[in-house]
N, C-alpha and C positions, 0 to 999 in steps of 0.2 A: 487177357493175361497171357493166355499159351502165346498168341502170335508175337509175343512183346518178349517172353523168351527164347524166342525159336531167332528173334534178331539180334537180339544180346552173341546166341550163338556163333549164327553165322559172322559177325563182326568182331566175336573173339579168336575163329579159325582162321579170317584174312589177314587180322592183326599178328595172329604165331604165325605165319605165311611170311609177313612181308622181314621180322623181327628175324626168324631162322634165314632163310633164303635169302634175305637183305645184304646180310654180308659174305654171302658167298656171292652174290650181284656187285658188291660193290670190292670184292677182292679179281671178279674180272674186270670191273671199271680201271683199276690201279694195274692189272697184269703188265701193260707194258710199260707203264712209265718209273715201276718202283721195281722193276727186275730187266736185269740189263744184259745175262747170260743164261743159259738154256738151265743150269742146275739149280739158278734161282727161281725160274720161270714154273720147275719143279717144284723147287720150294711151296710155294706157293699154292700149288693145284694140289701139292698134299698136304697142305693146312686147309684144303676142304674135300680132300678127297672122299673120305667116308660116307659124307653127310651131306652133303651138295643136291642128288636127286632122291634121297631121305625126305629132304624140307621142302624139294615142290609137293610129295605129296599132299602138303595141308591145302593147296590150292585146288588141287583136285578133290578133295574133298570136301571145301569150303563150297567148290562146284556144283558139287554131289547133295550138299545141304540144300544150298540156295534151290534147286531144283526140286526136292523133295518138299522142303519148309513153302517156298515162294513161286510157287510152277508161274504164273503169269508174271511175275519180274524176270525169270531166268530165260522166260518165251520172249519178251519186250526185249528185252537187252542183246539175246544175240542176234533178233532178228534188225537190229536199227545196227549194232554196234558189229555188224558180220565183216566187213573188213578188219577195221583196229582187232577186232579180235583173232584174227585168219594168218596179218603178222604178226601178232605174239606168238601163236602159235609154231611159226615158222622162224621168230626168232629163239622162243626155246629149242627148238628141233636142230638150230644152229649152232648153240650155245652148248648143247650135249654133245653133238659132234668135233667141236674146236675141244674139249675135255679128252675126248676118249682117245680120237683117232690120232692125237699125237701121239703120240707113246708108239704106238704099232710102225712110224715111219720111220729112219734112221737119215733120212735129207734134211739138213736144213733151212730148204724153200719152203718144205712145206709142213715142216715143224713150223716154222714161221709164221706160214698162210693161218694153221688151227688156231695159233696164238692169237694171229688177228682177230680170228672170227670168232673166237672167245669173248674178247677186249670186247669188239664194237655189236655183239651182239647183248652181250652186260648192258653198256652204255644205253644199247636202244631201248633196250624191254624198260630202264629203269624208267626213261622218257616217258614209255608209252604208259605204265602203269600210273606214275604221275597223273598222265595226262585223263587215265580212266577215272581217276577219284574227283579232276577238278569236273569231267563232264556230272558225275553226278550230284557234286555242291552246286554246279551253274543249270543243270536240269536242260533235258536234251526238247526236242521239237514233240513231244509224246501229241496223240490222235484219240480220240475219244473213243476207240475200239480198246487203247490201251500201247499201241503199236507206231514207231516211228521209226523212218529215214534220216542220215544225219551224214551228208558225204565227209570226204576226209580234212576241207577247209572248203570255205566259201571266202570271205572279206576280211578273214580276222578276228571281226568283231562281235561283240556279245550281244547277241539279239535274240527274237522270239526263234528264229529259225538259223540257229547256230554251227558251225561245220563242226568236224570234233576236235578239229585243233584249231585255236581261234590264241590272241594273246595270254585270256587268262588261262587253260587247260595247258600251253605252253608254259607259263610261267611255275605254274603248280607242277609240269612232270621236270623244271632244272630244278623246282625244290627237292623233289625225289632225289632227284643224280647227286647233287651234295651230302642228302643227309644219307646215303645209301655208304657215298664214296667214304665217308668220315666214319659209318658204322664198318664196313670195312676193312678200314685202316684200322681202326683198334682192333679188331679180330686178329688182321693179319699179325699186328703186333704185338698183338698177345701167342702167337702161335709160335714165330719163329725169334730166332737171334741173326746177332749177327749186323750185315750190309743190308740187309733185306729189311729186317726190324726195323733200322735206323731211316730207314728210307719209308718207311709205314709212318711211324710214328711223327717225321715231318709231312708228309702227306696229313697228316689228321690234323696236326696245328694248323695249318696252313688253311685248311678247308673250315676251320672252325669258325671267323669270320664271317666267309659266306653264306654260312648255314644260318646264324643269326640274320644276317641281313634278307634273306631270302623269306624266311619266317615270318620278321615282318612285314615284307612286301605283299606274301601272302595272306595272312591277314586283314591288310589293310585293303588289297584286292578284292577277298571273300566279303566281308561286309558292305562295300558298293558295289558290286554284281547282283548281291543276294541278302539284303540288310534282314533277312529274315531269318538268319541263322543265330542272330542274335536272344531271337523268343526264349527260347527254352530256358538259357540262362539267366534271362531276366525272372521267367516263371518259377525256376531252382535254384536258387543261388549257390547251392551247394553245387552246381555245377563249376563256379569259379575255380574251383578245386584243383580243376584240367590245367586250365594257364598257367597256375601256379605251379603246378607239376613241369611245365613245359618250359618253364622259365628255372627251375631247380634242375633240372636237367643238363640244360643247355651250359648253365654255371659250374656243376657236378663235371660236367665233361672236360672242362678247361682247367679245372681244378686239378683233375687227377690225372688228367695229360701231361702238367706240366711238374705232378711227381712222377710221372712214368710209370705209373699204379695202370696198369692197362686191362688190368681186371674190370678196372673199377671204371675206367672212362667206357669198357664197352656196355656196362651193365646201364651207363649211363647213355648210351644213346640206343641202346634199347629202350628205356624207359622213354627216352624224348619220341622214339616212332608210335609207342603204346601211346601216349597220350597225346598226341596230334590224332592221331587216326582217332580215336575214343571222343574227343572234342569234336570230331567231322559227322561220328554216327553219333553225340548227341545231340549235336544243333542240327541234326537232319529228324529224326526221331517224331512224328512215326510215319515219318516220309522214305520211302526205301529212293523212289526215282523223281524225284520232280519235274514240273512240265515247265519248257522253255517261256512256252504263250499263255495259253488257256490254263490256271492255276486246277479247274477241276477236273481236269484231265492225270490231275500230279495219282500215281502210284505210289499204295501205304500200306502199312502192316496190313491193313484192314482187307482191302481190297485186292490183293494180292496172294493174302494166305491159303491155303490146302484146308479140307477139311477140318473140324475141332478131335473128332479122333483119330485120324490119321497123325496130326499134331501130336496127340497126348501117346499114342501107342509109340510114335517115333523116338519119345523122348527116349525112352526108357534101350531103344538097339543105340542109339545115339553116344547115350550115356557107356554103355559095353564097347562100344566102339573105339570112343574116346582113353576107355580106360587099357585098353591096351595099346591102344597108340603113344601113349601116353609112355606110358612102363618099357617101351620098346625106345622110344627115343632117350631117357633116364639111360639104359643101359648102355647105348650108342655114346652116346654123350660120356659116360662114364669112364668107357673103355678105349676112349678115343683124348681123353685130358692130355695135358704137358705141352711138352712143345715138340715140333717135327721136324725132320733134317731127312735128307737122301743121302747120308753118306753110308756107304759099305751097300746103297740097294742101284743097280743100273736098271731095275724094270719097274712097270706100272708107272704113276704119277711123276 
């Protein structure tokens, strides 16, 4: 029972992760194509300026859990997954720097250059986290110590001994990038007015399409790679519950995009990330990592988890943890409402 909540956990801190930080990811996906002038480019970087390296924190702490809750998923994982994990690394390291260091230059080469490496380092991470979630619905080459190698492509193709970008871990990290790019776009257009707005808010129509179309792709991918994701929901039916969420969602968002309720279409595609991702850890449940070949090799709550007191004592800093993380972003969040503009400010953002 502990180790069933300590997963809940950790998969409700990736999910606020991916839901906060999603759209400040997908407001550098859009940086340069929906801002055309340096004080929109502004614009922009201060409808997330506040809160931007605020919401990586949940990842680092999702980190922190997994590590604590799961020490031999957290030891398996970055020992197979040491590269992909080494660029992300170095793509957030990139992604902060294209933030900050503009502002301090007065050139516009290399105002320019940060811009880029803002853009294209958004774009990649959204890829590569994509591409983290499909390696572990498709389950990586795991070793019966618990421990696997997995280079960065081999053929492509989905097999027992898989690279970690292969068609479908691609396919699953452009699902990322659209629905990142569309969560995004309603943020952004919820934050600003104006040319900028106007250029968000077609960017989200626009993208609306292929986020459907991709959804099902991915879908219909995930159940012939891994027709075993299916169990659960057969076994719970109350798990249908998910789709239907995802499919109200997805309807929610179009809907209120096309009154211009942009409150309402982002709340909505926060909910479509919540229960996409929710539907991934519950048809994976109580598998944390599955094995590519050998099925009893697959890593599970079970087998993975930390002692039973170490578990039950943690709940409890866990919970004090949370609760002020919590009450601190409420505040952020609070005092950061409306909408934002740089007129009357020539510094920061």
């Amino acid at each position: 029972m502990v180790p069933t909540i300590w997963f809940v956990l950790v998969a409700f801190m990736l999910i606020a992760y991916v839901v906060l930080d999603g759209f400040d990811l997908g407001a550098g996906i859009l940086h340069l194509f929906i801002a055309r002038s340096d004080d929109e480019r502004r614009l922009i970087l201060r409808s997330i300026g506040p809160v931007w390296d605020g919401n990586e924190v949940w990842l680092l702490a999702a980190g922190g859990t997994l590590y604590f809750a799961f020490p031999l998923l957290y030891a398996s994982s970055f020992s197979g997954f040491y590269l992909p994990l080494t660029i992300v690394l170095w793509l957030l390291v990139l992604r902060a720097i294209g933030i900050e260091f503009r502002m301090h230059l007065e050139m516009p080469v290399w105002r320019s250059f940060f811009d880029g490496l803002f853009a294209i380092s958004s774009i990649l991470l959204s890829v590569f986290f994509g591409a983290a979630l499909g390696n572990v619905v498709r389950g990586v080459p795991l070793g019966a110590d618990g421990y696997f190698f997995a280079p960065l492509w081999t053929n492509w193709r989905v097999g027992p001994e898989p690279g970690i970008l292969d068609w479908y871990t691609v396919l699953i990290g452009v699902l990322a990038l659209v629905t990142l790019t569309i969560h995004g776009a309603h943020y952004v257009a919820l934050k600003t007015e104006g040319t900028v707005h106007e250029r968000a808010a077609l960017a989200a129509r626009r993208s609306w399409p292929t986020v459907v179309l991709m959804t099902l792709l991915s879908l219909v991918a995930t159940i012939y790679i891994r027709p075993g994701v299916v169990t659960n929901y057969l076994a719970y039916p109350a798990g249908f519950l998910i789709p239907v969420i995802v499919v109200g969602s997805l309807g929610w968002m179009w809907t209120a995009g096309r009154r211009r309720d942009f409150r309402s279409a982002f709340l909505a595609s926060s909910g479509f990330i919540l229960a996409m991702l929710s539907g991934a850890a519950f048809a994976l449940y109580p598998q944390v990592l599955p094995s590519s070949g050998d099925l009893r090799h697959t890593l599970t709550i079970t087998n993975t988890a930390a002692g039973p007191y170490s578990l039950r004592l943690g709940l409890i800093w866990w919970s004090l943890g949370m609760l002020i993380a919590i009450g601190y972003f409420v505040f952020i969040y609070r005092m950061f409402k409306g909408k934002v503009s740089t007129a009357g400010d020539e510094h920061g953002y």
